[in-house]
N, C-alpha and C positions, 0 to 999 in steps of 0.2 A: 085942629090938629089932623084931622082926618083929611082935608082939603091938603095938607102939606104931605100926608104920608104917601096921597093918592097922586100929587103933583109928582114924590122923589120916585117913586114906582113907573109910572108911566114916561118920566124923562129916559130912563136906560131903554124902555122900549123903542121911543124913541129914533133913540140916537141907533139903536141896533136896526132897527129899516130901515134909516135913514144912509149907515154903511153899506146893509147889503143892496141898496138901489144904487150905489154909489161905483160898490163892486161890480154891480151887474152891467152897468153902463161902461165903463173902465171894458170890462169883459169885450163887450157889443164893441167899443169904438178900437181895441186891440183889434177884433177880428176882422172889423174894416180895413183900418190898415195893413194888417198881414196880406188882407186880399190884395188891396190897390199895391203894395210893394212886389207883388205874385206877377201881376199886371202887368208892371210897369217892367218886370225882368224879364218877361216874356218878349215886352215891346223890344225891350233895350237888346236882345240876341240876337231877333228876327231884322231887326236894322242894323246890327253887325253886320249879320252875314249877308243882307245884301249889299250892303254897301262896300264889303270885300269882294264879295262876286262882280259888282258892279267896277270896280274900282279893276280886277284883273280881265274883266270883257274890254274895259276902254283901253288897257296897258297892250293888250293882245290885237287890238284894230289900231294902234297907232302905230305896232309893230310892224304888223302888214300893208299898211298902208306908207308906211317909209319904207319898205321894200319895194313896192310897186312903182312909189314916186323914184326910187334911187333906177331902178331898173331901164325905167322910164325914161330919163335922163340920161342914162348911159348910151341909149339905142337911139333916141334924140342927137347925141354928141357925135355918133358913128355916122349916122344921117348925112349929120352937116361939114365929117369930114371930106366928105366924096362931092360935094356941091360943084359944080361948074361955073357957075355965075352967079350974081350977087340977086339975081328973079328969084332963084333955086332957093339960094340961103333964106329969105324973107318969102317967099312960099311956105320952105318947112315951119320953120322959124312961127308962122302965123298959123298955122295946124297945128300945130304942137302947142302954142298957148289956147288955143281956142280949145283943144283936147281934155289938157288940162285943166283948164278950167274947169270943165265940165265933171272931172275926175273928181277935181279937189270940195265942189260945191256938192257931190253925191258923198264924199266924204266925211263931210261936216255933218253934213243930214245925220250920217249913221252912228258919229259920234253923241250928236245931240239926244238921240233916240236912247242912245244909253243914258246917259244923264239921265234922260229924262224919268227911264224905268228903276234908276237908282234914288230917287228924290218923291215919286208917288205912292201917296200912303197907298199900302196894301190892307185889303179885304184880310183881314184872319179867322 
């Protein structure tokens, strides 16, 4: 009977470690997560905001960059109202693409460039 008393005695102790390890880990694994959710809201802001900053630098050079092409084309159109002959027309005509070109492919670049700064993890 003694073996039974000492069996029903040390069961509650037990089971009473047994909780507060239980508790204690619960504890630890809450506070992991609180951290990783700290983390991850930190992440999730700083990739808001650049991805708005990003998103109003690309809205703001597509802006000015279809001014410059509108402009561009306007002074083009004036160009080739004044032509003399059909040399003159396909002269400007082939400067003026060739210009462009050139405008339009350094434009992309700068577009890309944002993109690119809007899409690279950042150092925090």
């Amino acid at each position: 009977m003694t073996a039974q008393a000492r069996t029903g005695t040390a069961t509650p102790e037990a089971l009473r470690d047994l909780a507060e390890k239980s508790a204690a880990q619960a504890k630890e694994n809450l506070e992991k997560m609180s951290a990783a959710a700290g983390e991850t809201t930190d992440f999730l802001k700083q990739s808001y905001t650049t991805t708005v900053k990003g998103a109003q630098d690309y809205n703001t050079k597509v802006l000015e960059f279809t001014n410059a092409n509108i402009t561009a084309a306007v002074e083009q159109a004036t160009k080739l109202m004044s032509v003399k002959s059909p040399m003159e027309f396909f002269a400007l005509s082939n400067d003026y693409a060739k210009r462009q070109f050139e405008i339009l492919t350094r434009q992309a670049q700068e577009l890309a460039a944002i993109v690119q700064n809007m899409t690279m993890p950042k150092d925090r």
